[in-house]
N, C-alpha and C positions, 0 to 999 in steps of 0.2 A: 625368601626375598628380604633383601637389606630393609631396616626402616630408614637408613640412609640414603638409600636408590629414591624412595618416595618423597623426602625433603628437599633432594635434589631435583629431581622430575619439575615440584611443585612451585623450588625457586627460577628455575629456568624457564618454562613455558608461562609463568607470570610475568616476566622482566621480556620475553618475549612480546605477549600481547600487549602491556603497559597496564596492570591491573594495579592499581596501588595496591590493595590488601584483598588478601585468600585466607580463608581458613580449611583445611582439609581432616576429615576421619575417617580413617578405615574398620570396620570390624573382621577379624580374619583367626583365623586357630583360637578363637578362645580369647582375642586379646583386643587392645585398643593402637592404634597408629595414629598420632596426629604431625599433619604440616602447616605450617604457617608461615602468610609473607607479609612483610610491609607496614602499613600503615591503616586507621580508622579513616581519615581523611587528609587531604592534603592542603586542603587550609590549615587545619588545628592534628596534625600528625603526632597519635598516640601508635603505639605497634600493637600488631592484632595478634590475640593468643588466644588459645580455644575456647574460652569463657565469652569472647567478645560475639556481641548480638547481631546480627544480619537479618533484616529485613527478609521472611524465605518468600513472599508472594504466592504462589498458588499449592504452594506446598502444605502451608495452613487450610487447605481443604482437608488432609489426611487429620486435622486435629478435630474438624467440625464433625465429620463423618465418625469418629471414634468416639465422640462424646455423643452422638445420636443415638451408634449401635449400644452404647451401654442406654440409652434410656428403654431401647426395645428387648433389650437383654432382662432389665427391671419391669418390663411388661408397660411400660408407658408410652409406647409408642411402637406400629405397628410398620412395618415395610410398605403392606400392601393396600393401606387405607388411605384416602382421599386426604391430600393437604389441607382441605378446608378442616377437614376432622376437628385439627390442632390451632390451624389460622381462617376461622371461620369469614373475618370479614374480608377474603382474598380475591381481590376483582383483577382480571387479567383483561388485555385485548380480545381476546377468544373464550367467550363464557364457556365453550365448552370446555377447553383445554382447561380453563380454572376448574371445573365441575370432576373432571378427570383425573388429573395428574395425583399422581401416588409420591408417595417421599421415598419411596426406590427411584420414580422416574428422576426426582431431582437429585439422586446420589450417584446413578452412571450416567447421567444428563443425558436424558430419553425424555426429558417433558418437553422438547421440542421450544426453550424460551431462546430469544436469541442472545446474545453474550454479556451487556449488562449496560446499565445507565451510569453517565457520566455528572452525578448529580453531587451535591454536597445539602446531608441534610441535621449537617451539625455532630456535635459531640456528646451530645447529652442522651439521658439512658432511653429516648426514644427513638433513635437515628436510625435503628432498624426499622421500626414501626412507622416512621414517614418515607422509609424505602419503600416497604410492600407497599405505601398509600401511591406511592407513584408506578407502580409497576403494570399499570394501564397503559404508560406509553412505551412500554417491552415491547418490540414484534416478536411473533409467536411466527419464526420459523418453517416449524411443521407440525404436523399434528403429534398427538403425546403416543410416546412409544414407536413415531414411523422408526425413526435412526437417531444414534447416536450424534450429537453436536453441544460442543462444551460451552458451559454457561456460567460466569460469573455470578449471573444475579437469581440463578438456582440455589447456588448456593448459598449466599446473604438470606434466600429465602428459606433456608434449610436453619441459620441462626434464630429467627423470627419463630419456628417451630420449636427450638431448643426453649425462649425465652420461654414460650407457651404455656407450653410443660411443666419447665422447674419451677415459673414462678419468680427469675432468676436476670438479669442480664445478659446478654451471651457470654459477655467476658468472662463473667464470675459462676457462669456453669461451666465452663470451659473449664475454670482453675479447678474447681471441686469434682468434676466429673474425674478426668484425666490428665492434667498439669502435679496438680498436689499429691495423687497419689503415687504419681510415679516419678517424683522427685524432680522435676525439670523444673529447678530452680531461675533458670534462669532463658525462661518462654514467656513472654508474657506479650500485651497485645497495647494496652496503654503509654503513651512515650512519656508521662511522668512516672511509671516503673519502670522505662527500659532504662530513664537517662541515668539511677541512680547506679548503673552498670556500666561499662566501656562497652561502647555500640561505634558500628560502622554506619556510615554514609555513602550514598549511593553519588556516582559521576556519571556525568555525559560530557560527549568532545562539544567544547566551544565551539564559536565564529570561527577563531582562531588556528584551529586543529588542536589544543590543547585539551586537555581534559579539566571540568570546572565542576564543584559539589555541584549535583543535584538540590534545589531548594525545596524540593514538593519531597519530606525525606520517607514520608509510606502514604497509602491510601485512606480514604476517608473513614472515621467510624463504622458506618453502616456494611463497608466493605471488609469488615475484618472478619467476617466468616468463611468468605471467598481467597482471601489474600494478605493479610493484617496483621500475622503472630512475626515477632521480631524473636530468635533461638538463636542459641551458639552453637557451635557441631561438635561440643562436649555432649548436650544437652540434644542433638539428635539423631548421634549415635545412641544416647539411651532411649531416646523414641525405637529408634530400627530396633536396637535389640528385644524392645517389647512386643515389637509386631512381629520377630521372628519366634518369641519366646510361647508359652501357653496361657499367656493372660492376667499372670502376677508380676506383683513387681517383684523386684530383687530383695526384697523383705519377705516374699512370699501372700505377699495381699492380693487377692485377686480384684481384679479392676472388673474383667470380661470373660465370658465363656472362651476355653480354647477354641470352639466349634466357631463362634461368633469370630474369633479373628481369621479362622480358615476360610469361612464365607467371605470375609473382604475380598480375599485372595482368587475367589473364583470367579470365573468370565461369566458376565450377565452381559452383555453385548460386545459385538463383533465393531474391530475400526477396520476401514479398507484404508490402505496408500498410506501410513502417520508415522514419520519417525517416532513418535510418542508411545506408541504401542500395536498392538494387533488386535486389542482389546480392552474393556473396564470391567474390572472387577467392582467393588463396592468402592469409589471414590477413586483406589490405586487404575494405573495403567501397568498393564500385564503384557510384557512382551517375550518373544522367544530366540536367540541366540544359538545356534549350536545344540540345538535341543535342551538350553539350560533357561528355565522360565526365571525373568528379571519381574520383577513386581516394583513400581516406585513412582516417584511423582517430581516435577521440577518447579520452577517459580521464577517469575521477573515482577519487578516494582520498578521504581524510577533510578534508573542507573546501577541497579545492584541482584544479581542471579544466582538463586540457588537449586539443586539437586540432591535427591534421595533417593536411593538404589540399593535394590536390599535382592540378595540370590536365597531364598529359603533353603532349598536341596544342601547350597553351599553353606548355610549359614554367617552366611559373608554381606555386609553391608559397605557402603560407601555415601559420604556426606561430603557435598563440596558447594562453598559459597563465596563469592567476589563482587567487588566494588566496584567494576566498570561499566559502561554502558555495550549497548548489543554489539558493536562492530566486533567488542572484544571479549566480552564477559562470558555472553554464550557458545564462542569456542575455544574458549581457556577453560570451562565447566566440561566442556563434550572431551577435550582430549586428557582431560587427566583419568573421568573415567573411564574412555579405552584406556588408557595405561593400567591404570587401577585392576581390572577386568582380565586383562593379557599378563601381565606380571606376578598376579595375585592368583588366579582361578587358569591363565590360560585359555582362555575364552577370548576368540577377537570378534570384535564388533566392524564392521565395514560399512561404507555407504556403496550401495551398488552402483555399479557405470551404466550413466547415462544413454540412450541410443546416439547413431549418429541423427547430425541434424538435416532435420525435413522441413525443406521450404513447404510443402503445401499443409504439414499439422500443425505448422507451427502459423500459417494462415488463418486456419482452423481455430486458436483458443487464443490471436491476441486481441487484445481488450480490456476492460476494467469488468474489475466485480467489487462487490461493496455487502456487508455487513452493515448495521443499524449503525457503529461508529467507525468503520475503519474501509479503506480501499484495497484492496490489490491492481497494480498498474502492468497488467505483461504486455513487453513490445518487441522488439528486436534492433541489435545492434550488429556490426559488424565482425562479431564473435557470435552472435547466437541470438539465442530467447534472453529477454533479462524480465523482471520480474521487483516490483518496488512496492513495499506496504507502509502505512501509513494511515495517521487516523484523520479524517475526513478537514477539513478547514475550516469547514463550518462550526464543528463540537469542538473544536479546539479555540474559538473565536468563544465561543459562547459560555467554553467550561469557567468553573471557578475555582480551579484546583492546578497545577501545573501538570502539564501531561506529558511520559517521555517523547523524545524525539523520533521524526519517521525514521524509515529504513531507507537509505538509497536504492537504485537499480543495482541490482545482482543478478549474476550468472543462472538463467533457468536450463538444467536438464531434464528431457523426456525418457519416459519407465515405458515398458509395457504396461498391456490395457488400459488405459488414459489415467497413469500415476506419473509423477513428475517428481525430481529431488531439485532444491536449489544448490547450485552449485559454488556459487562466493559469498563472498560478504557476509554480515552480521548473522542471517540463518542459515549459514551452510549447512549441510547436512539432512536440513526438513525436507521431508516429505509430505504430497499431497496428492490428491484425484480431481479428475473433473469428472460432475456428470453430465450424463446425454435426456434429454427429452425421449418422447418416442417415437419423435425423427428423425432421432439421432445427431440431432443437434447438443452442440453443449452449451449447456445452461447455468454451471456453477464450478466452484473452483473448492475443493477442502482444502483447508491450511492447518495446522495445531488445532486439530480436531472441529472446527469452524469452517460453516459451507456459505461462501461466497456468493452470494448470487450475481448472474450476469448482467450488466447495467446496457440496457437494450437502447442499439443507436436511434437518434431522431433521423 
């Protein structure tokens, strides 16, 4: 394969979607591939080259969870022991679940917390520590271990365990654990170190239909265990190749047991219905293609999406990051890596066809469901099911932080067994379930790994 064919792919289908700037890495034979399009921003238009920083959002989970497993690798820190162990003074909604929950539950988000608080509690080196103190107004979902459902503010509560431990800030355990030793100069989580770097900015469409910076440019302090690390995809292709590698860096220092990063890679729980995956291994999401197992993680912040996809068997990695908002970011990210995938490996990835449409299930599941901050609206229009997410108007009235934009109505398709893909707009491609009670009633909606509950008519 050309590395021509891939600068071209990645100028085309960007000027397609209207991404001002992409940064792309391949890892493939042995080697590196980069493409790159456009600009930092379009107010203050610098061009983006593979050094420049991107905001990855959830993708910075795969750095907390790697700094954890080295403390439990040095014997400081257990899988299987009780969070309070580490974070003794941890008051939840649910004394038991606080009394229960293991820091395995919070690393393939099995503690049952629901997705995270929309608080701001400053920048100083306590911002975690007045997280956990608010994490009493957390709903507590499910109980710990019932299922899988992914949690932002498990995570932040997984940094608060790191600080614990080392004694240390999260940030600056982060750098010393695994940033510094494996050379990723240019990861960092502070924006008075990312600015001394050419970094992008994230956009969303105007009033206008235009596209306009993003002003809120990453997530607060306390959240940067969940979502907070700004990387280049110089800089996360060396990440991938360390996870595909046996635990040293390319100096040969070992950071992590090989065994330890195999365990990441192993299924500790099952997802039903999730484009995301089929399963969590320790942090990653584990999917299977063509019988070929994808391991990787993706990420959104305000206006700006990135992805990591790493094929181990292939030793094939792929990093892709852009600066638009969801109409367009996140399927300018999904089809470069079907391209990537098909061109590279020969592996195609497909979304499956939808059933035809059924007046009476589609009777069946329209409604609202709603998460602690967010709605899903499925209705029906004169094409089908549609399907509109968005975060509540109330936390968005109240936040004090700029939060992106909702999704409009999209196109909803029905799966077997009550799985559903969305079929237009900003999430195309996702996949979810609903569940039934034990009358067979449905009672919830999963979206990106997040179970909806049914907001019951008056």
């Amino acid at each position: 394969m050309s590395d021509v064919a891939l600068v071209e792919f990645v100028e085309t289908t960007a000027s397609k979607f209207g991404i001002p700037g992409a940064a792309v890495g391949v890892w493939v034979d042995g080697r590196e591939v980069f493409a790159t399009h456009g600009v930092t921003s379009v107010a203050n238009p610098v061009p983006v080259d593979r050094d420049t920083m991107f905001v990855l959002g959830s993708v910075s989970k795969s750095f907390t969870a790697t700094a954890l497993m080295r403390l439990v690798a040095e014997g400081k820190v257990e899988l299987d022991a009780p969070v309070r162990r580490y974070v003794p003074e941890l008051v939840l909604a649910d004394e038991r679940a606080a009394a229960e929950m293991t820091v395995l539950n919070l690393l393939n988000h099995t503690a049952g917390l629901g997705i995270r608080l929309i608080i701001e509690t400053g920048d100083g080196d306590d911002a975690l520590a007045q997280y956990v103190a608010r994490l009493p107004e957390l709903e507590q979902i499910a109980p710990v271990g019932a299922r899988a459902s992914y949690s932002q503010a498990g995570y932040n509560l997984l940094g608060r365990v790191i600080e614990k431990v080392t004694g240390l800030t999260f940030e600056k355990a982060v750098a010393q654990l695994v940033l510094d030793p494996i050379g990723l100069s240019h990861s960092r989580y502070a924006p008075a170190e990312v600015m001394t770097h050419r970094f992008a900015v994230g956009h969303n469409l105007g009033e206008d239909g235009t596209l306009a910076v993003a002003r809120e440019w990453k997530d607060t302090r306390a959240n940067n265990p969940g979502g907070g690390i700004a990387s280049s995809v110089a800089d996360q292709l060396r990440w991938a190749r360390f996870h595909l590698g046996d635990g040293r860096t390319e100096s040969g220092a070992r950071v992590l047991p090989t065994g330890m990063l195999d365990r990441m890679k192993e299924q500790t729980v099952e997802l039903q219905g999730s484009s995301l995956g089929d399963a969590f291994g320790i942090c990653w999401f584990l999917r299977d293609v063509d019988g070929v197992r994808f391991v990787g993680h993706g990420g959104s912040s305000n206006g700006q999406f990135a992805e990591l996809l790493t094929v181990p068997e292939r030793n094939f990695a792929i990093t892709v990051m852009s600066n638009a908002g969801p109409d367009d970011g996140i399927q300018f990210n999904q089809a470069v890596v079907r391209w990537a995938l098909e061109h590279y490996l020969g592996v195609i990835d497909r979304d499956p066809e939808p059933l035809p449409f059924d007046a009476a299930r589609a009777e069946e599941i329209v409604g609202d469901y709603e998460i602690d901050v967010m709605t899903l609206i499925i209705g029906t229009d004169d094409a089908g099911l549609t399907v509109a997410c968005g975060i509540k108007p109330e936390v968005r009235a109240a936040s004090e932080i700029e939060l992106p934009p909702d999704l409009p109505a999209a196109g909803l398709g029905l799966l077997p067994d009550d799985q559903y893909i969305v079929i237009s707009g900003g999430l195309q491609g996702q996949r979810g379930f609903f569940t039934r009670d034990e009358r067979g009633k449905i009672v919830g909606a999963d979206l990106a790994g997040r179970m909806f509950g049914r907001v019951q008519q008056a």
